[in-house]
TORPALO-904278 format. One record per residue (C-alpha): x, z, y; residue number from 1. Coordinates in steps of 0.001 Angstrom, whole numbers, plus 500000, padded with zeros to 6 digits. Layout:
+--------+--------+--------+-----+
!      x !      z !      y ! num !
+--------+--------+--------+-----+
!      X !      Z !      Y ! NUM !
...
+--------+--------+--------+-----+
//
This chain:
+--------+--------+--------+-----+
!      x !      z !      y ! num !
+--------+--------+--------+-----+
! 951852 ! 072172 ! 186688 !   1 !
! 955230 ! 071511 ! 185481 !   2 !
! 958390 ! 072354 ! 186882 !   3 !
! 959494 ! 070733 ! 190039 !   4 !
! 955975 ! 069681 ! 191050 !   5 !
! 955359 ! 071739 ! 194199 !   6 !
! 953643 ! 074463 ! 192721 !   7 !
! 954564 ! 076636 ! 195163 !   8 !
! 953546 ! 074170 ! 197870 !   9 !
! 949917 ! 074277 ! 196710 !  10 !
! 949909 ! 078124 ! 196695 !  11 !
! 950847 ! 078020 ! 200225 !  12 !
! 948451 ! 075500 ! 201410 !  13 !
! 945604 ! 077881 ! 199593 !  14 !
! 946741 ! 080338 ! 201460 !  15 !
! 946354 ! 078680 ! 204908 !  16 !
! 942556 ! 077311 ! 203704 !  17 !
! 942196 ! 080915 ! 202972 !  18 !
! 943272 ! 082589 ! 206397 !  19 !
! 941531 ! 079626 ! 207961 !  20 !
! 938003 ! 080291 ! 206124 !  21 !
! 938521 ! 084558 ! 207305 !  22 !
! 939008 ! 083537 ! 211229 !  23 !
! 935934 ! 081003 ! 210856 !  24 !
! 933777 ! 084176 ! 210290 !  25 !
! 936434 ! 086780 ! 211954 !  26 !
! 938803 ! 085783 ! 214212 !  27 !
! 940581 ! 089572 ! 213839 !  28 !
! 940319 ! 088966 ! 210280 !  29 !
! 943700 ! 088921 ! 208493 !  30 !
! 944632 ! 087504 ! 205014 !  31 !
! 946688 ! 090031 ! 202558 !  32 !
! 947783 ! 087987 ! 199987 !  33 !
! 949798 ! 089822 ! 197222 !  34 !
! 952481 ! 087483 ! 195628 !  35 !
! 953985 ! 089159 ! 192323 !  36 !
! 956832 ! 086798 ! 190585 !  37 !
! 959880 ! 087055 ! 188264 !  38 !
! 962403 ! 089034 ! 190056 !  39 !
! 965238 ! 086067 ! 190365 !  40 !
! 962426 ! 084099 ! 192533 !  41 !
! 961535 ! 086938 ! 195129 !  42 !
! 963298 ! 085433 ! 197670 !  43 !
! 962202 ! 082449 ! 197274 !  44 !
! 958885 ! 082882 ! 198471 !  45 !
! 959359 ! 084363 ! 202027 !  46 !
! 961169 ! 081088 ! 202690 !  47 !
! 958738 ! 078476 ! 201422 !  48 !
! 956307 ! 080201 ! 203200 !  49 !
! 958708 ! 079975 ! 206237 !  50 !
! 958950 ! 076342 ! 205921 !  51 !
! 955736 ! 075046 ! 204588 !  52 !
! 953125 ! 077226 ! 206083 !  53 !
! 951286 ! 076315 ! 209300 !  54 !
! 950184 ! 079554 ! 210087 !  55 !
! 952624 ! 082064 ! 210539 !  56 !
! 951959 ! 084518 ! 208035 !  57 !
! 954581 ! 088085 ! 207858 !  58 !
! 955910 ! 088304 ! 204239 !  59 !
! 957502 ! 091487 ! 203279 !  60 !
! 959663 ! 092029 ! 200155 !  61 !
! 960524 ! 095586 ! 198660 !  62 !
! 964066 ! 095602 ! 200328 !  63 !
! 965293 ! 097777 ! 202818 !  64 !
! 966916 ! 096405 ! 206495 !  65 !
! 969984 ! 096905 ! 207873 !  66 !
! 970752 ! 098078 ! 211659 !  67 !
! 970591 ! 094050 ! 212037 !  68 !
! 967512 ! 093249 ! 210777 !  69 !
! 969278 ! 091764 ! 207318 !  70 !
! 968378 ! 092455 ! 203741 !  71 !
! 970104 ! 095250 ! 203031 !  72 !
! 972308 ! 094772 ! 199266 !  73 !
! 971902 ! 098700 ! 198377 !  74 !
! 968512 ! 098981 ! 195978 !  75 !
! 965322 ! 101238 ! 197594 !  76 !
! 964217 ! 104112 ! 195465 !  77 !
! 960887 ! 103665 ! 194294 !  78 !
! 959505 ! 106418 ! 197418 !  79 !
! 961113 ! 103779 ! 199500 !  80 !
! 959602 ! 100904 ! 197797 !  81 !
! 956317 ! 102169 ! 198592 !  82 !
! 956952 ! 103158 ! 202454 !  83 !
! 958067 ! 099401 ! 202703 !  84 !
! 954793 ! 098292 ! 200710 !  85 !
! 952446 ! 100736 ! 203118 !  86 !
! 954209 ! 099244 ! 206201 !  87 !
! 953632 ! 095676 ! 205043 !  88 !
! 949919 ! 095731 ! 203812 !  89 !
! 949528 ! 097734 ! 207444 !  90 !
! 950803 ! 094873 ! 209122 !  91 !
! 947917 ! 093512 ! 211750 !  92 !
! 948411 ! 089696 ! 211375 !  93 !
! 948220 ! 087443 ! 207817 !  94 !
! 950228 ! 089243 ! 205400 !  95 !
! 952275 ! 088113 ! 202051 !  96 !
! 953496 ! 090986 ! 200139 !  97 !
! 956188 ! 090131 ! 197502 !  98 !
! 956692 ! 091952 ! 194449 !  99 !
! 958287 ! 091505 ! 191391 ! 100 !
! 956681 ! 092064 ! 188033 ! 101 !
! 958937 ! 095160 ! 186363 ! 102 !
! 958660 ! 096834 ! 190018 ! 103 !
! 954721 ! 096287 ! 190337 ! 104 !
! 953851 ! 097742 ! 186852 ! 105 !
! 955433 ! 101417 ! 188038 ! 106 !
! 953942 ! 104174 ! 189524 ! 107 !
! 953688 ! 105051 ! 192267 ! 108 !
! 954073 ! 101120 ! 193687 ! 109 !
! 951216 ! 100460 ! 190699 ! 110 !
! 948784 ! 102484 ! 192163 ! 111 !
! 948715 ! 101412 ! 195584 ! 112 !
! 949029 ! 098314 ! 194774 ! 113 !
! 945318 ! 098778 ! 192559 ! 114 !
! 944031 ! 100940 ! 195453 ! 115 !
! 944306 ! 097549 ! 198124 ! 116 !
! 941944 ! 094941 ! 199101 ! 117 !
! 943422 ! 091515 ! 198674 ! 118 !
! 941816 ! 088331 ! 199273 ! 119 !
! 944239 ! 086467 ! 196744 ! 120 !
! 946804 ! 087595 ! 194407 ! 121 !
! 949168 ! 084555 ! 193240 ! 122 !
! 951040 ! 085152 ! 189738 ! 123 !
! 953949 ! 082992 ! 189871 ! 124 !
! 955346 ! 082013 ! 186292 ! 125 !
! 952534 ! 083352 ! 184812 ! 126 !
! 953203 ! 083030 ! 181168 ! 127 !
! 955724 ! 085950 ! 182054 ! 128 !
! 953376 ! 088433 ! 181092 ! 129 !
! 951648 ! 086265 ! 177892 ! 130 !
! 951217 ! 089755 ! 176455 ! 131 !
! 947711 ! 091490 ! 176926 ! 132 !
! 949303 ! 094343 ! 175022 ! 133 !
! 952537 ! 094980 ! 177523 ! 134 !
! 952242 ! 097258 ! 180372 ! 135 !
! 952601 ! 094158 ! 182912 ! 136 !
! 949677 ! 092391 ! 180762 ! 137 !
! 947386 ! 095408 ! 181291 ! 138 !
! 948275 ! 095856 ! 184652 ! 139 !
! 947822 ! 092534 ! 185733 ! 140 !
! 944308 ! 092661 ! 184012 ! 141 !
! 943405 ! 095551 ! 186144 ! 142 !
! 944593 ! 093946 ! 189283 ! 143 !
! 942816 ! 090526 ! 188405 ! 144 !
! 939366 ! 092057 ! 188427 ! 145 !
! 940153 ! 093937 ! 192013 ! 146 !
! 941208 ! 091295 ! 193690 ! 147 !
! 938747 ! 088434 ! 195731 ! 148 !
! 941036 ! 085427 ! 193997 ! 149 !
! 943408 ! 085012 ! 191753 ! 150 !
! 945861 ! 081695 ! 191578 ! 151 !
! 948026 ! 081527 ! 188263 ! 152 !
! 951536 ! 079223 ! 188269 ! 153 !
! 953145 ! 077915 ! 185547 ! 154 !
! 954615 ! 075220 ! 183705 ! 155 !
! 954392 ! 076359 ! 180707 ! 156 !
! 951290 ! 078563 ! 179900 ! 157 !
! 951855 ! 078577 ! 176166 ! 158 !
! 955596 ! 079048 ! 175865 ! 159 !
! 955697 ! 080367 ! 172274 ! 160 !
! 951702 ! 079604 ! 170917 ! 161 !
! 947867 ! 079739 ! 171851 ! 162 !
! 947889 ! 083403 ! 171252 ! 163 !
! 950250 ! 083293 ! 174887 ! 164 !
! 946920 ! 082466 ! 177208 ! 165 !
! 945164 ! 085585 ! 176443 ! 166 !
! 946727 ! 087848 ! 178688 ! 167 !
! 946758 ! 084948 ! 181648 ! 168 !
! 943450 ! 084024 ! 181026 ! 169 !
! 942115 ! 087863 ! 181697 ! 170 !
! 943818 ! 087626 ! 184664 ! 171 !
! 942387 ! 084432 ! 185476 ! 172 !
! 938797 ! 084956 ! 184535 ! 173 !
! 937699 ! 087340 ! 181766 ! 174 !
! 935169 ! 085533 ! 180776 ! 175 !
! 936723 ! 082586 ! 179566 ! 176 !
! 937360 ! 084273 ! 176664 ! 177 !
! 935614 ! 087381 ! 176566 ! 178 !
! 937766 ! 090791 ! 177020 ! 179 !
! 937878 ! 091259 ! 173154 ! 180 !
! 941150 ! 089579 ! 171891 ! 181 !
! 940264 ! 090679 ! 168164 ! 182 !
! 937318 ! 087860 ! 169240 ! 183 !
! 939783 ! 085538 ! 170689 ! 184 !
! 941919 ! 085523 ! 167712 ! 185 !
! 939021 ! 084860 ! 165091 ! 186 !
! 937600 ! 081965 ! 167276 ! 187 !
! 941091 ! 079997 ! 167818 ! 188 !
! 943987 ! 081662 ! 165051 ! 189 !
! 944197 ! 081246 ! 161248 ! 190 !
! 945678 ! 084723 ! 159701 ! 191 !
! 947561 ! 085225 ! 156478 ! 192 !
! 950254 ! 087400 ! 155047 ! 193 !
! 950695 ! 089924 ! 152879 ! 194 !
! 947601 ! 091968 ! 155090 ! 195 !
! 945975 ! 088465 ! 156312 ! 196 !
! 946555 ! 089751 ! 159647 ! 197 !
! 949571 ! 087434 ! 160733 ! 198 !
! 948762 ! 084421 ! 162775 ! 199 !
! 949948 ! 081613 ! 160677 ! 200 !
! 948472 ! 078876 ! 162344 ! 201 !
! 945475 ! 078030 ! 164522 ! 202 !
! 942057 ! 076359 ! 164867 ! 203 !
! 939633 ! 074971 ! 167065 ! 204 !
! 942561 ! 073428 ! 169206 ! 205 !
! 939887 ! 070999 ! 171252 ! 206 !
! 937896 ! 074193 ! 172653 ! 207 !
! 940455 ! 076135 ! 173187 ! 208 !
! 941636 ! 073096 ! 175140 ! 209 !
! 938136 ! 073169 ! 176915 ! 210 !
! 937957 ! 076590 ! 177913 ! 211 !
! 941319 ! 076659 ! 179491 ! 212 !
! 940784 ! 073631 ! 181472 ! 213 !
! 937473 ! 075177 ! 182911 ! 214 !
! 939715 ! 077371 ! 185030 ! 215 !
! 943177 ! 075441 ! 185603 ! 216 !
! 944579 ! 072459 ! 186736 ! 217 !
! 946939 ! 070496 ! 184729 ! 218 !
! 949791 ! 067983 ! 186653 ! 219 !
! 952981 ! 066773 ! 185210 ! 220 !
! 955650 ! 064799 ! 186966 ! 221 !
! 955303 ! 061567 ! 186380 ! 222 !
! 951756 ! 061994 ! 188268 ! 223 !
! 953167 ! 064075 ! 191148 ! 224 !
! 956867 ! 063063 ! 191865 ! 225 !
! 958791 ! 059656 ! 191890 ! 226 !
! 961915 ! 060990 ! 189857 ! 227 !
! 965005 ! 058870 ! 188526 ! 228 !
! 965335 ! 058803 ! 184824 ! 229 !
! 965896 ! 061602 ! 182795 ! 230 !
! 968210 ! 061234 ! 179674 ! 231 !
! 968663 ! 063810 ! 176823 ! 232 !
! 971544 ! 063442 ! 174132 ! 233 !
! 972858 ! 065417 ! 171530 ! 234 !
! 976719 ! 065236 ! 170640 ! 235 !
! 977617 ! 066858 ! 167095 ! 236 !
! 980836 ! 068991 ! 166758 ! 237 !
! 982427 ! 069884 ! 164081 ! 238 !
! 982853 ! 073099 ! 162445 ! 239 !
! 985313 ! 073833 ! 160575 ! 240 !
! 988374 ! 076497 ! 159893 ! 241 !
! 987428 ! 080446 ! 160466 ! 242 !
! 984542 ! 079858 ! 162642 ! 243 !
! 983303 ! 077794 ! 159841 ! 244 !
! 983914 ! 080690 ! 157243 ! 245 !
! 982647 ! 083544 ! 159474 ! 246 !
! 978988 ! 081250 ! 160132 ! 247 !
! 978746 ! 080561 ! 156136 ! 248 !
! 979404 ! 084157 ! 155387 ! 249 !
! 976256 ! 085273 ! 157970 ! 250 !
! 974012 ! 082382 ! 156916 ! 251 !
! 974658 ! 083448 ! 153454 ! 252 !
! 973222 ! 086963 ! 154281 ! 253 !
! 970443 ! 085637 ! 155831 ! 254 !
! 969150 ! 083884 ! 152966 ! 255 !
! 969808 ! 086883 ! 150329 ! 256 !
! 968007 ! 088599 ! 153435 ! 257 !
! 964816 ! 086845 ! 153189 ! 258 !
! 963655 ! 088195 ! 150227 ! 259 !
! 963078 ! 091430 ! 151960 ! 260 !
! 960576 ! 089923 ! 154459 ! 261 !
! 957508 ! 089126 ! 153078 ! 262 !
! 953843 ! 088958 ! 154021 ! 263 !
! 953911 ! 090364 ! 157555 ! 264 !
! 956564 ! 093204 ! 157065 ! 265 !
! 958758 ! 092397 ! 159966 ! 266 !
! 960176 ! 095392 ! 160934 ! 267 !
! 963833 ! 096434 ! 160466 ! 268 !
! 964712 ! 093733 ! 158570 ! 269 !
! 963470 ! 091026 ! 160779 ! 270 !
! 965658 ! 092024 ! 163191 ! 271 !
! 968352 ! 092190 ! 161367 ! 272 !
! 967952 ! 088758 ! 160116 ! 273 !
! 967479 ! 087891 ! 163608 ! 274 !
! 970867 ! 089021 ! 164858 ! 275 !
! 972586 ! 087150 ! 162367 ! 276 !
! 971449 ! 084329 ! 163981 ! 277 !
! 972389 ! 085519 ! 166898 ! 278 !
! 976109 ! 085899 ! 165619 ! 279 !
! 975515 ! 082875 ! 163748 ! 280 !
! 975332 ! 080716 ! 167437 ! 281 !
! 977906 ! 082848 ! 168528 ! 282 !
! 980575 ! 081374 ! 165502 ! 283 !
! 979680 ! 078101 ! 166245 ! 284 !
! 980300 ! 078762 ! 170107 ! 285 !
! 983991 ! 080012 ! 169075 ! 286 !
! 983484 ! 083493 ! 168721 ! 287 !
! 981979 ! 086743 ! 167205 ! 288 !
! 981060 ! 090420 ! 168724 ! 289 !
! 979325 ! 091749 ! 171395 ! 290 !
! 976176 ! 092818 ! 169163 ! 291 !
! 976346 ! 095359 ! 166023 ! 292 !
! 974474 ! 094066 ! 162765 ! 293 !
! 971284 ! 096026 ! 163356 ! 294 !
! 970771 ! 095014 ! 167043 ! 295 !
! 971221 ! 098594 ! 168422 ! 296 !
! 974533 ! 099320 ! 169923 ! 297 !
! 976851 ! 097039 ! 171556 ! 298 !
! 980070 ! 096291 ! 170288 ! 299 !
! 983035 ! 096539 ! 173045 ! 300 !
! 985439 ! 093877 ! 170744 ! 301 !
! 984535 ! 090275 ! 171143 ! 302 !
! 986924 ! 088017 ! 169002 ! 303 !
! 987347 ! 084678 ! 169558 ! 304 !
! 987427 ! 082500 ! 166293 ! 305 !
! 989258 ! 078834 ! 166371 ! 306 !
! 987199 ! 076078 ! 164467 ! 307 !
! 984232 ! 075222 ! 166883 ! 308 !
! 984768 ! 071400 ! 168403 ! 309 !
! 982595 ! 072555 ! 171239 ! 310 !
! 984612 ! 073445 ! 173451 ! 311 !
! 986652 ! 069963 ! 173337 ! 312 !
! 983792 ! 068187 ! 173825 ! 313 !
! 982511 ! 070266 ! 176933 ! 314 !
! 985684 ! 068971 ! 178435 ! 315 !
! 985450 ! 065794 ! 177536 ! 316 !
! 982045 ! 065493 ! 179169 ! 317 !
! 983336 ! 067182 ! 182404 ! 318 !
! 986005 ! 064495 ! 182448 ! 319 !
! 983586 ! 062320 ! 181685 ! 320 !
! 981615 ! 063398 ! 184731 ! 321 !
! 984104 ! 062309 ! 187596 ! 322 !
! 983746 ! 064337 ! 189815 ! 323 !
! 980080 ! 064665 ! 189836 ! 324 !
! 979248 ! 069091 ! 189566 ! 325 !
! 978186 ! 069669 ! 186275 ! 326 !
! 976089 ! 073121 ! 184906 ! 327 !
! 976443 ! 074491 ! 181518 ! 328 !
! 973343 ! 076417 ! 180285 ! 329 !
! 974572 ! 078890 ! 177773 ! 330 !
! 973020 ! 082206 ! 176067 ! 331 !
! 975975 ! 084298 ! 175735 ! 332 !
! 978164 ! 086046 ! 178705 ! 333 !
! 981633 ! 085346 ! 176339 ! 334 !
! 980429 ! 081914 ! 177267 ! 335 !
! 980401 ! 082239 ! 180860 ! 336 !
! 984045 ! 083526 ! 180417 ! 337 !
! 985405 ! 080565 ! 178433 ! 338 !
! 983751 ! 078420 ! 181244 ! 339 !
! 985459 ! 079962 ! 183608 ! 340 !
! 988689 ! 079386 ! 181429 ! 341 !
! 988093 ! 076258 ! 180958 ! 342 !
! 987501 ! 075388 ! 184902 ! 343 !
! 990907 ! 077233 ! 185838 ! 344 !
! 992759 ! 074948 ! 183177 ! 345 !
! 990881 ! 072157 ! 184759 ! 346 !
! 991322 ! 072820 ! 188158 ! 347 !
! 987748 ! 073091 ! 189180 ! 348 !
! 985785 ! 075360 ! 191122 ! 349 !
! 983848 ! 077484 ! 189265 ! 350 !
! 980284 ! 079286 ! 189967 ! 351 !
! 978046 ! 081447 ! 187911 ! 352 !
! 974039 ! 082610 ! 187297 ! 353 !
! 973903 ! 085408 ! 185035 ! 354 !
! 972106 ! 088435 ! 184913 ! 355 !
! 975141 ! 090264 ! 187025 ! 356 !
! 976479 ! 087297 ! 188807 ! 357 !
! 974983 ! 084933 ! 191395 ! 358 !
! 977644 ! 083519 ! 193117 ! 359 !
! 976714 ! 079985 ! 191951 ! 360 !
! 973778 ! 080185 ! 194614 ! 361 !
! 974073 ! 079875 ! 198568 ! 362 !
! 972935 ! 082390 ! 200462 ! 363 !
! 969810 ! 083521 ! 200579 ! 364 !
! 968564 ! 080434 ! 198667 ! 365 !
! 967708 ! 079331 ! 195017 ! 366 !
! 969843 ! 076534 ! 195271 ! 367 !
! 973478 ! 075411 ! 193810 ! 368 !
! 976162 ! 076016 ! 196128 ! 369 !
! 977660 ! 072975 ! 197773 ! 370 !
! 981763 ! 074023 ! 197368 ! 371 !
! 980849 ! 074505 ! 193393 ! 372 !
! 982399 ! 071522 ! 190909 ! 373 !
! 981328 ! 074007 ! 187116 ! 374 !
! 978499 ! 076154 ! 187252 ! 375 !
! 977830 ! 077954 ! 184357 ! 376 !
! 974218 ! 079160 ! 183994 ! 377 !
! 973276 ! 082006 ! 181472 ! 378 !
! 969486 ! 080460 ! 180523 ! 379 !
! 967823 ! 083925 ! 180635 ! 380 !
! 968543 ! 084494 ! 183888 ! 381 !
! 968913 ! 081264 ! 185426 ! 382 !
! 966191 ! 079135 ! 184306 ! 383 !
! 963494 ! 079657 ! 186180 ! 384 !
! 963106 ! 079431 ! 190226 ! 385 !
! 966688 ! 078287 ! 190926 ! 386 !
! 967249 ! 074643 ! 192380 ! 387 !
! 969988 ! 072580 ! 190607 ! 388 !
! 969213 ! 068941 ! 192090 ! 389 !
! 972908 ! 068877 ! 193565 ! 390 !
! 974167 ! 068580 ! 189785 ! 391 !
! 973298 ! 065465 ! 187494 ! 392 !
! 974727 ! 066540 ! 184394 ! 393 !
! 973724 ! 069145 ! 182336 ! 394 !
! 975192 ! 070578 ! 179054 ! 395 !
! 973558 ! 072690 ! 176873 ! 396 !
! 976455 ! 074925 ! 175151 ! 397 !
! 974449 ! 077028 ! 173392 ! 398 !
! 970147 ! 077359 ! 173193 ! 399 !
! 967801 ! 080384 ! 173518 ! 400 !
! 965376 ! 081579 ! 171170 ! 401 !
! 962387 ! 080908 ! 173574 ! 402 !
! 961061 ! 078033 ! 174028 ! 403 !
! 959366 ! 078940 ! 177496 ! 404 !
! 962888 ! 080128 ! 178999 ! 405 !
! 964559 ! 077094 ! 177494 ! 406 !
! 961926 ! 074602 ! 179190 ! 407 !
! 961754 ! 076035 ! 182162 ! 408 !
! 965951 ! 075387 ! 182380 ! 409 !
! 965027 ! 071573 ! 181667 ! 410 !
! 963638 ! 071375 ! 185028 ! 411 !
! 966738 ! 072916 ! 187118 ! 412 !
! 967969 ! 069639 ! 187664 ! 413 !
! 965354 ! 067033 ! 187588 ! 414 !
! 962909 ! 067931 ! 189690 ! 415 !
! 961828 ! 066802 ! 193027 ! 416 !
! 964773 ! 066553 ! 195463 ! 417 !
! 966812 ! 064922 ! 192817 ! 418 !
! 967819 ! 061190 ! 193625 ! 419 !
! 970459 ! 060478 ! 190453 ! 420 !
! 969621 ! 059752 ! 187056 ! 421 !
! 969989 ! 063119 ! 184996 ! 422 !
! 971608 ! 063471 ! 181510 ! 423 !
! 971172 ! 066528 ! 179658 ! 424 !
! 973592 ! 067135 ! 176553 ! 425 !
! 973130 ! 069155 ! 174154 ! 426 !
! 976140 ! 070569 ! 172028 ! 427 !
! 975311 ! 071095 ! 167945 ! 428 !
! 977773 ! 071829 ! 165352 ! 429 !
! 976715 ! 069908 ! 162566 ! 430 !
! 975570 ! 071381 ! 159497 ! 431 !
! 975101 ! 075008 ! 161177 ! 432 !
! 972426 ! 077385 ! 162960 ! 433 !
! 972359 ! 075376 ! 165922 ! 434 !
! 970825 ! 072686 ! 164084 ! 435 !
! 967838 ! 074943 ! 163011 ! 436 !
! 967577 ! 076190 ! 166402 ! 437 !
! 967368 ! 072368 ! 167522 ! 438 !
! 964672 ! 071846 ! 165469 ! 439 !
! 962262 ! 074501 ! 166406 ! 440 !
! 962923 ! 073755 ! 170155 ! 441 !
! 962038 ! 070453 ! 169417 ! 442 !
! 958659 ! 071702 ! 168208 ! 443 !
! 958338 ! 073488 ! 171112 ! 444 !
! 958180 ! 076957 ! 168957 ! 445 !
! 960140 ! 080167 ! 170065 ! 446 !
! 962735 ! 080700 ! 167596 ! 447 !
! 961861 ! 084238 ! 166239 ! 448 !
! 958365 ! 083278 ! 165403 ! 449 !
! 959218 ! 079795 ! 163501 ! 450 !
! 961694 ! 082303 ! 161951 ! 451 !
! 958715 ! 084559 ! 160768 ! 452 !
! 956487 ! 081682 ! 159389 ! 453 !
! 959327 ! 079526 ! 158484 ! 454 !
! 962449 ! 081513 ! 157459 ! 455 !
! 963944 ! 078782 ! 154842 ! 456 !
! 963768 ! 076169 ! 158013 ! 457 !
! 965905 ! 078314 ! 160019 ! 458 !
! 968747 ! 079084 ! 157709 ! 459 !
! 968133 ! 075544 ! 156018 ! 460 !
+--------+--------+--------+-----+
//
């Protein structure tokens, strides 16, 4: 289902049919329902259930109380992570257990979590764990054939390619596709490369089709929710001056670069090529650092280059906005600071999502914060399970490689509880990275793989 179409709703309502069928045949018999998510959308799910559920179900999330009965802010230590877990599942009345992915996949929370009954284990943003070959991916395999049902979410199950279902659809059912992904990527991939082991490209799109539709249920918003219009718009920047010179000078090494990756020898040099596109964005954003040039250290000096129009125009559009709270999605935390910059000069008050800051939020809620007039939103960390309906306007400052995180931040604002039309900008410097970038979005490819199979597309 795609974003913004009550996916969570339907999980709840299963839930209730669920408990419901158990006191048919038992009334003493309580639901444990294990609910394992992204960690920015764990509390998120005690209060749907809260609001939408018409049984009262207890839902416990690994977070220890104050004297008060609050959350408490202070992190539990994984021993007290699984006292909180034991107390939970213990409960004697229908029980949701929370959990986030990167906590469940440890011991000694992993295995007690594979030691429980549970009658149905939803996987929220299930593509999160599109790797069979990660430790979440095998765990998650494990726990899918314990468990009585299993409910996958998701808008977008194949973020990056086909090869993306693999690890879901174990989850799901194994024997949709076998447990042999060697099989799996004979039946449905086309291989090449120096070792004719690289996917290049794939086959048999209608049965793959098929076989994933056995299992799932598709829904997109047009069918679900009565939205207002959604507009997307892309205003070109110039480039010009040092921040011109220092992006020419890094696209220039990534071309010379390219003749070093050939076949399917992406190692060191792949990633190298990969963070000068990083820096690349960053020069047409209006500055350079923060990253060394092999991707291992980080660099303490961030300088900030003049020459990028972008900045201009993100003010324009503001101005343009009157008055209405716009976001700014944006990959880069030197971002967030020019923002911020940007809204002091203007006058504005100024929020933020990033992967240390969450002050654009309310309280104990996913959504935008009503005193807020600029809300800057790092994509990575605020793109999916956040609520931006308050805001109309959003502007795209800078893109992510992936296309699954940068999808899932096209639904913050239109969605259902939005009642304005929505424009989303994005911001391109003409005749630069972001253009390439652009273009494998638009082909709904993650950035580093179009980079593998098409590296004289991304450079141009």
């Amino acid at each position: 289902m795609e974003m913004g179409t009550g996916k969570t709703l339907c999980a709840v309502s299963i839930a209730n049919i669920l408990q419901r069928n158990l006191w048919k045949d038992d009334s003493s018999c309580n639901a444990k329902i294990l609910v394992l998510c992204p960690k920015a959308v764990v509390s998120v799910w005690p209060a749907e259930f809260e609001k939408m559920s018409a049984i009262k179900f207890k839902t416990t999330v690994l977070r220890k109380r104050n004297k008060n009965g609050t959350l408490s802010t202070s992190l539990p230590t994984p021993k007290q992570k699984l006292e909180i877990f034991k107390a939970g599942y213990s409960a004697n009345e229908p029980t949701v257990i929370v959990i986030n992915y990167e906590a469940a996949k440890r011991d000694p929370l992993k295995k007690a979590i594979l030691s429980k009954h549970w009658d149905i284990v939803f996987a929220d943003e299930m593509h999160k764990f599109k790797g069979e070959e990660t430790v979440v991916g095998r765990f998650m395999n494990s726990l899918g054939n314990k468990a009585e049902h299993r409910l996958g979410l998701t808008g977008t199950e194949m973020p990056h390619s086909p090869m993306d279902v693999w690890a879901q659809m174990n989850f799901i059912n194994d024997s949709v596709f076998g447990n042999r992904k060697e099989r799996f990527k004979s039946d449905f991939c086309r291989t090449g490369g120096f070792t004719h082991t690289q996917v290049v490209g794939f086959r048999n799109e209608d049965l793959l089709r098929e076989k994933i539709n056995s299992v799932s249920f598709r829904a997109n918003k047009a069918q679900l929710v009565d939205l207002p219009s959604l507009t997307e718009q892309t205003i070109y920047c110039e480039l010009t001056g040092e921040a011109r010179k220092v992006h020419n000078n890094i696209r220039s090494h990534g071309r010379t670069g390219l003749a070093d990756v050939d076949g399917d020898t992406y190692g060191l040099t792949a990633k190298k090529a990969l963070v000068r596109m990083l820096r690349a964005q960053q020069a047409t954003s209006g500055f350079v650092g923060g990253i060394s040039e092999d991707g291992k250290s980080i660099e303490k000096t961030i300088k900030r280059i003049p020459g990028s129009e972008k900045m201009e125009a993100l003010e324009e559009l503001i101005l343009d906005a009157q008055g209405k709270p716009v976001v700014v999605f944006c990959r880069f935390k030197e971002e967030l600071k020019m923002f911020y910059e940007l809204s002091q000069k203007l006058d504005l008050r100024y929020g933020e999502i990033s992967g240390s800051n969450k002050n654009g939020l309310q309280d104990s809620s996913p959504k935008m914060r009503e005193d807020i007039d600029l809300l800057g939103v790092q994509i990575d960390s605020g793109g999916t399970g956040i609520d931006l309906t308050r805001s109309p306007i959003g502007i795209y400052y800078s893109k992510v490689m992936s296309f699954g995180n940068y999808d899932q931040s096209r639904s913050r604002q239109h969605r259902s509880g939005q009642n304005l039309p929505v424009t989303l900008y994005s911001l391109v410097c003409e005749d630069s990275i972001d253009e390439n970038v652009e273009a494998a979005l638009l082909q709904k490819q993650d950035v580093a793989n179009w980079y593998k199979t098409q590296p004289d597309k991304i450079w141009g």
